[in-house]
VEXDREN-2710 file (C-alpha; in Angstrom, 1 decimal):
% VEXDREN-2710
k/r/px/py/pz
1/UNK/0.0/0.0/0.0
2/UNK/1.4/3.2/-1.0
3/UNK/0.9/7.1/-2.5
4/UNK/-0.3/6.9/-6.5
5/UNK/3.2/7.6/-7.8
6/UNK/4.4/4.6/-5.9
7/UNK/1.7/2.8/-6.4
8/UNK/2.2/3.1/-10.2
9/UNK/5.2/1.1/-10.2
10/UNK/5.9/-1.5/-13.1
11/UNK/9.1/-3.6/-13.3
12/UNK/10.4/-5.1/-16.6
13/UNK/10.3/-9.0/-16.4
14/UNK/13.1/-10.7/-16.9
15/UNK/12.2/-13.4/-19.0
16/UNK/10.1/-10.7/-21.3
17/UNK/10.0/-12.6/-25.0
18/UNK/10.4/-9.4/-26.6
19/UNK/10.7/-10.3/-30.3
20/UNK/6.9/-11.0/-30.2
21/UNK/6.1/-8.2/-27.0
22/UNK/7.6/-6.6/-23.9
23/UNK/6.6/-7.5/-21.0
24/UNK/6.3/-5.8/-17.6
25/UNK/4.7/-6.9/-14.2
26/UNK/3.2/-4.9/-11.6
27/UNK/0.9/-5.6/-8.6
28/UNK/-2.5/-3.9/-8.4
29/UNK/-2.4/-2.5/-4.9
30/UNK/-5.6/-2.7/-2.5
31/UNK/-5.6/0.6/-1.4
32/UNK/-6.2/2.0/-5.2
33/UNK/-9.9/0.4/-4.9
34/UNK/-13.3/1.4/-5.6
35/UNK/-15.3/-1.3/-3.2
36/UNK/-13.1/-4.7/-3.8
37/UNK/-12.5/-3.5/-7.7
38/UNK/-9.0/-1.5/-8.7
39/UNK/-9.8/2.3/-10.0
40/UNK/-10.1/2.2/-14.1
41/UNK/-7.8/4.9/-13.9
42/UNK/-5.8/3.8/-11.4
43/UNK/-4.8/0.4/-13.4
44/UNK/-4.9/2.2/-16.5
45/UNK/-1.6/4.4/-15.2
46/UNK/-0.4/1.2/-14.6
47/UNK/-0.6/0.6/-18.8
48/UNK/0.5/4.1/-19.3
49/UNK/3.6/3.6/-17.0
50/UNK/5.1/0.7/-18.3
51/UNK/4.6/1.9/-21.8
52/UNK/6.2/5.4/-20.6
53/UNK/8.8/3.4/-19.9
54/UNK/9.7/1.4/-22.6
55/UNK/9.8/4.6/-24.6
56/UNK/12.1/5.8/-22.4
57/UNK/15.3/7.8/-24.1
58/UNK/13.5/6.8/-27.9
59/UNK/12.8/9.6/-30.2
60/UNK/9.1/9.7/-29.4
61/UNK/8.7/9.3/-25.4
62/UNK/5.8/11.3/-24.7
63/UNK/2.6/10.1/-24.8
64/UNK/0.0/11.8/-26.6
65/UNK/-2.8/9.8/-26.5
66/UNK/-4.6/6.3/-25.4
67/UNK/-7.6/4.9/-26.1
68/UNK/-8.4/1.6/-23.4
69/UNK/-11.0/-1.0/-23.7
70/UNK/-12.3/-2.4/-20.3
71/UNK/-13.3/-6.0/-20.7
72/UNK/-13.5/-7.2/-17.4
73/UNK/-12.5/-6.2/-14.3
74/UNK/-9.3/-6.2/-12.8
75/UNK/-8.2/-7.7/-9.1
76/UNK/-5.8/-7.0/-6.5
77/UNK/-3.4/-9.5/-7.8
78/UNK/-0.1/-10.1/-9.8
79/UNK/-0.9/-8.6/-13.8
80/UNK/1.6/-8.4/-16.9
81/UNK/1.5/-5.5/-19.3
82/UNK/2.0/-6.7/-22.5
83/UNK/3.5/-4.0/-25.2
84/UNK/3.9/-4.2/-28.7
85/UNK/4.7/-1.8/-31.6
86/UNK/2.1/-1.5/-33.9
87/UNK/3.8/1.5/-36.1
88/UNK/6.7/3.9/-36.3
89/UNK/6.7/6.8/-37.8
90/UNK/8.9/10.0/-38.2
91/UNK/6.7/11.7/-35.5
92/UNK/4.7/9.3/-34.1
93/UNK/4.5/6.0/-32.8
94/UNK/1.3/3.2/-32.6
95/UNK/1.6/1.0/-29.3
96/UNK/-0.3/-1.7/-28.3
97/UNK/-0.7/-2.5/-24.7
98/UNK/-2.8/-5.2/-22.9
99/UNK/-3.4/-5.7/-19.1
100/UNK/-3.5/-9.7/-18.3
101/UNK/-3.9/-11.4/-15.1
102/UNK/-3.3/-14.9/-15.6
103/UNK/-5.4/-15.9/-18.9
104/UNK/-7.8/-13.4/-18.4
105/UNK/-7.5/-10.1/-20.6
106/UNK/-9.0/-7.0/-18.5
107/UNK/-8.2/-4.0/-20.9
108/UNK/-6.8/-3.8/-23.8
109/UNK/-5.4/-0.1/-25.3
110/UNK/-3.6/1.6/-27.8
111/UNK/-1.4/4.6/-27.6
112/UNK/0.4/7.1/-29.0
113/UNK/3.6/8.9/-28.0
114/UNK/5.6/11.2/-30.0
115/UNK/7.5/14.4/-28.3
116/UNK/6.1/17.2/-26.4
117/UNK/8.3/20.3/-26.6
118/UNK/9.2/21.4/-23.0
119/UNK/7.8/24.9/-23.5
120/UNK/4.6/23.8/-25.6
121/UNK/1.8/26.6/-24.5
122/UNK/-1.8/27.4/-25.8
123/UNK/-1.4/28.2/-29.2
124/UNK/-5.0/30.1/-29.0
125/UNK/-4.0/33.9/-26.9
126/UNK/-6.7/34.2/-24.5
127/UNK/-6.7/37.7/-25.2
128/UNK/-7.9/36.4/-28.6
129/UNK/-11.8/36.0/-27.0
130/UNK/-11.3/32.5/-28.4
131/UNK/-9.0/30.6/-25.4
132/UNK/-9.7/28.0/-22.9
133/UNK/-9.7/29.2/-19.7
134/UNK/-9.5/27.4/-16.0
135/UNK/-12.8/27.1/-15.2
136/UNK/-13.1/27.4/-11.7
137/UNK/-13.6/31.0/-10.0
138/UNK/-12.3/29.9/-6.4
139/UNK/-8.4/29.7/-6.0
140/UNK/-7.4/26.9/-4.0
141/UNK/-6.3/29.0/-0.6
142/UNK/-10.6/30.0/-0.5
143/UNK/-11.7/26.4/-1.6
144/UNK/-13.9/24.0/1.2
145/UNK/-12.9/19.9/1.2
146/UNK/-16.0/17.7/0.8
147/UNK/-15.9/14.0/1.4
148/UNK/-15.1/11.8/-1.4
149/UNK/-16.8/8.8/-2.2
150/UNK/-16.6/6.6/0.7
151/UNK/-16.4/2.9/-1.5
152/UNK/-13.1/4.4/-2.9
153/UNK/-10.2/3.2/-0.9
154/UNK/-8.0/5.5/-1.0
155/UNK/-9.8/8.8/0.4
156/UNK/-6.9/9.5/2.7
157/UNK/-4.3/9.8/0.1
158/UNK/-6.3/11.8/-2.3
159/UNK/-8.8/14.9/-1.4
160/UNK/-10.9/17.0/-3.4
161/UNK/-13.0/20.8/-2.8
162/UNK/-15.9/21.3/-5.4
163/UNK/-16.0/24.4/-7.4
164/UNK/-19.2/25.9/-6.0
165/UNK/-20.0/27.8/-9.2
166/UNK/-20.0/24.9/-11.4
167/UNK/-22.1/22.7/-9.1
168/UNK/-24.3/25.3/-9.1
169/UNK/-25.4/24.7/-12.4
170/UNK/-27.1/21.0/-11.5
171/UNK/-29.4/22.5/-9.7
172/UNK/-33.4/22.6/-10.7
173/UNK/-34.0/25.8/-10.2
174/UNK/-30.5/26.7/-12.2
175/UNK/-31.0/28.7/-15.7
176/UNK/-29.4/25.7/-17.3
177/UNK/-32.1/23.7/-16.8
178/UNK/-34.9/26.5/-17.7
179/UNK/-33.4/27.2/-21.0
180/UNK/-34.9/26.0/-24.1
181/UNK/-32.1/25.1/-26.4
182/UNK/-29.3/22.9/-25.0
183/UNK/-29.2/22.0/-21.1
184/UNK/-29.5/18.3/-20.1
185/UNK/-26.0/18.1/-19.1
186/UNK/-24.3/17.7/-15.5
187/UNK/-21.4/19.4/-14.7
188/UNK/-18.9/19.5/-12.0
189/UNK/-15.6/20.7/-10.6
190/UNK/-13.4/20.6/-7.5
191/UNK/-9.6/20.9/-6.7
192/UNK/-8.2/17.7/-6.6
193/UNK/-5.1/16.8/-4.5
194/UNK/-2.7/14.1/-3.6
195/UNK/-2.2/14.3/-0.2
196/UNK/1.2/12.6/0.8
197/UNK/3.5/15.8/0.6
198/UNK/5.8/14.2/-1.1
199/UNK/3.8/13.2/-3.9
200/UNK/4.2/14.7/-7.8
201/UNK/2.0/14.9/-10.8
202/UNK/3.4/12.5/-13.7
203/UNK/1.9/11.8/-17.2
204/UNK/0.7/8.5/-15.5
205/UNK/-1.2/9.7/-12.6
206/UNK/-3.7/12.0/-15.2
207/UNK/-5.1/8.5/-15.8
208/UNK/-6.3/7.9/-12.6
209/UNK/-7.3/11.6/-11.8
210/UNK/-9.4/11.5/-15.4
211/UNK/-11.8/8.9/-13.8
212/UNK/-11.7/10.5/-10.1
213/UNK/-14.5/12.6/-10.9
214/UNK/-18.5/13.1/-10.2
215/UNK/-20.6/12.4/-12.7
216/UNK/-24.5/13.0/-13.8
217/UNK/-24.5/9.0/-11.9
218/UNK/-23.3/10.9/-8.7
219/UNK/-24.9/14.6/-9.6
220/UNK/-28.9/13.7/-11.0
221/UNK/-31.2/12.8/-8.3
222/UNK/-32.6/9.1/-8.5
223/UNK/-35.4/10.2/-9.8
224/UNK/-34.0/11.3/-12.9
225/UNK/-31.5/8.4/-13.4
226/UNK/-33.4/5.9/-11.3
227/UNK/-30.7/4.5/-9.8
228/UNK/-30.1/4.4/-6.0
229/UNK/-26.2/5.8/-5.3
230/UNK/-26.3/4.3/-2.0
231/UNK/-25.8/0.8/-3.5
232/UNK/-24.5/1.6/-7.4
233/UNK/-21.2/1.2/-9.2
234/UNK/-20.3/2.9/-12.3
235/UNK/-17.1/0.7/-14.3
236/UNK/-15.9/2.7/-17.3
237/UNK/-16.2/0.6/-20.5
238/UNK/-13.9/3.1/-22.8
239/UNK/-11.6/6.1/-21.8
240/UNK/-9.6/7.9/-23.7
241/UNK/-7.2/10.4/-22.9
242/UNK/-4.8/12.9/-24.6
243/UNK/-2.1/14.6/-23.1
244/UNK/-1.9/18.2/-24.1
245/UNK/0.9/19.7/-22.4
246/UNK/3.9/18.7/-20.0
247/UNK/3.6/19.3/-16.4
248/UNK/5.0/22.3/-15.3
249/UNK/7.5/22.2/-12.2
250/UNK/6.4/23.0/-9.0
251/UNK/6.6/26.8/-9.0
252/UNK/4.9/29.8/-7.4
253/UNK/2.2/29.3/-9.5
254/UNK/1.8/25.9/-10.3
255/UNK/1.2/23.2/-7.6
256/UNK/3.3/20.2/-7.5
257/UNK/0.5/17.8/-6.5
258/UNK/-3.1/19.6/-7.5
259/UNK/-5.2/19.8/-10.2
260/UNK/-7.9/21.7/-11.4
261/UNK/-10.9/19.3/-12.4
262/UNK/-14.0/20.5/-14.9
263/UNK/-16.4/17.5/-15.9
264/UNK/-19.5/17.5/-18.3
265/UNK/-21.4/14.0/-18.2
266/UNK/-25.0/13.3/-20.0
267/UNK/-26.7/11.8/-22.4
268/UNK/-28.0/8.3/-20.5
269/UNK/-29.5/5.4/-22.6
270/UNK/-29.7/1.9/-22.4
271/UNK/-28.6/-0.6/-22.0
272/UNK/-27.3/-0.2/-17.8
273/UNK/-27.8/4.1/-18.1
274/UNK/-24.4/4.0/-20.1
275/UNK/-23.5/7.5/-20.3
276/UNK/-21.2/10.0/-21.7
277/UNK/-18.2/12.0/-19.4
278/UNK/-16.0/14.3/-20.8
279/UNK/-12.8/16.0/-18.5
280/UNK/-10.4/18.5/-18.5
281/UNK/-7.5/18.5/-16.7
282/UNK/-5.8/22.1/-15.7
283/UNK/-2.9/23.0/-13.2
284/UNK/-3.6/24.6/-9.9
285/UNK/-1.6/27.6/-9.0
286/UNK/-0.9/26.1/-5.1
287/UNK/-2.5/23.3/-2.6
288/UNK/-5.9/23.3/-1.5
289/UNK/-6.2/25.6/2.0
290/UNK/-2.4/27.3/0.6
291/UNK/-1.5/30.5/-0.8
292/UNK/-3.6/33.6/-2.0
293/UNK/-4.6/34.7/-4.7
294/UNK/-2.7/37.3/-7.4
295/UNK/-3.8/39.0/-10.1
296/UNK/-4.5/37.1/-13.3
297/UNK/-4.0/33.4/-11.2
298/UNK/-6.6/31.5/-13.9
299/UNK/-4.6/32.7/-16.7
300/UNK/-1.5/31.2/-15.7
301/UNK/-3.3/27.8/-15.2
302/UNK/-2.3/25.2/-18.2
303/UNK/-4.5/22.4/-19.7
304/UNK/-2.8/19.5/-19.1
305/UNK/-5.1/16.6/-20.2
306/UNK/-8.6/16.1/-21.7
307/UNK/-10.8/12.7/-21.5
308/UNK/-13.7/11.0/-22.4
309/UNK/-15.5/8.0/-21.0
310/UNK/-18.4/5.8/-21.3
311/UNK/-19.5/4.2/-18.0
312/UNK/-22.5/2.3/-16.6
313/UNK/-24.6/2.4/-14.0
314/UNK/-25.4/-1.1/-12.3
315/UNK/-25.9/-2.6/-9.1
316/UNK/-22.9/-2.7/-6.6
317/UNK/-23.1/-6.3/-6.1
318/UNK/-21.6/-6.7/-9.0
319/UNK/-18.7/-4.9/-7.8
320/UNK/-18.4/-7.4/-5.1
321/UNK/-18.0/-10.4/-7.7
322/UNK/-14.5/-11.3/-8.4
323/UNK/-13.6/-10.8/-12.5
324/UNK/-16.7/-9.3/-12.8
325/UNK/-18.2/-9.1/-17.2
326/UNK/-20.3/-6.7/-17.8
END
């Protein structure tokens, strides 16, 4: 048991074939749990991490992009990462990567890595009218911790503080839900942050913070998704994330262990209320109860990551059931 960055911890093996694939071997640690099942996210670092570092010191050893494929889930247990090369090109490179545990294939993904430069920035000026900006309004230092979920395992090593103003919008009696044209969506934000002091943001981690997020399963009241939260489970099916830009060093500015989280999740249908979540990742300018905020703190913040997501929402027995197929 052990803080995410240690937790993501992968090990070439030594008897890896690798004319056919590369192999490397981790352990799925029980603390990185949601009710007996490892985080999507969490074991989807994993993947990320061992692929991170077979492209270490190669042309291309920043990944860009992955697209994973849940197909049953994961245990606490002994898994191989199985990595093979689909392409190489001048700037890019195809990998394949599956997650095995035993004979049993859990996810399966596919990634691409090329090279970020270190000083990569928005390319749109906000000035422009036409940039991305942070969406949150409250700077960390003025921000309120709320209770996670409490099936997750691992509450005390990571904590979160919604963004009031963004919650705000779920509401009934919010204009988003008055309006005429568009609506129908949840959204959500909070500060997220790893609480072990000594812990640091890496390319792998934005995995598991993609899928630590509230979604319209979490935010609509039962009577809109009619499902009870005290006893539901929502597994992720597909995520996909992109990398967008490198983490910036721990700085005045930037936090060495937060992030700024803004989710958008809707459009349930059948079959098990699969629905849609789509996430942004941003840098925080400092810890959660640290700091004060300057002038112009939300401009400075960087996107570092976006996702999207299909997920279900089922009974939480089935969480319960070893190897579970959905």
């Amino acid at each position: 048991m052990a803080p995410l960055t240690k937790a993501i911890h992968v090990t070439l093996a030594a008897d890896s074939p690798g004319n056919t694939h590369v192999c490397y071997t981790a352990e799925a640690d029980p603390e990185w749990v949601i009710g007996r099942v490892p985080h999507g996210g969490y074991v989807l670092g994993l993947i990320v991490q061992a692929c991170i570092e077979h492209q270490a010191g190669s042309e291309h050893p920043d990944p860009l992009h992955v697209s994973a494929h849940y197909l049953q889930a994961t245990k606490t247990s002994a898994l191989e990462v199985h990595i093979r090369v689909l392409k190489r090109g001048r700037s890019f490179i195809n990998i394949l990567a599956d997650l095995v545990q035993g004979t049993r294939p859990c996810i399966t993904a596919h990634l691409i890595f090329g090279k970020i430069p270190a000083s990569t920035g928005p390319l749109i000026d906000l000035s422009s009218g036409y940039g991305r900006r942070l969406p949150h309004l409250r700077h960390p230092s003025e921000a309120v911790l709320k209770p996670m979920f409490p099936v997750a395992g691992f509450t005390h090593r990571v904590r979160w503080a919604p963004e009031p103003s963004i919650s705000a919008r779920n509401r009934p009696d919010s204009p988003a839900r008055r309006v005429p044209t568009g609506g129908g969506i949840a959204v959500w934000g909070a500060w997220i942050e790893l609480a072990d002091e000594d812990e640091r943001l890496t390319p792998s981690s934005l995995a598991f913070l993609a899928d630590c997020v509230e979604t319209m399963a979490t935010l609509y009241p039962r009577s809109v998704t009619s499902v009870d939260k005290r006893s539901l489970w929502i597994p992720t099916l597909t995520l996909a994330l992109e990398w967008k830009a490198p983490i910036p060093p721990p700085s005045g500015i930037h936090s060495a262990r937060t992030v700024g989280i803004y989710v958008s999740s809707g459009f349930m249908s059948e079959p098990q209320n699969r629905h849609n979540t789509a996430v942004e990742i941003w840098t925080a300018p400092c810890n959660i109860g640290e700091g004060a905020p300057v002038d112009g703190w939300r401009d400075r913040q960087v996107c570092l990551a976006v996702s999207t997501q299909m997920g279900l929402m089922v009974d939480g027995s089935l969480n319960e059931k070893a190897g579970s197929k959905l």
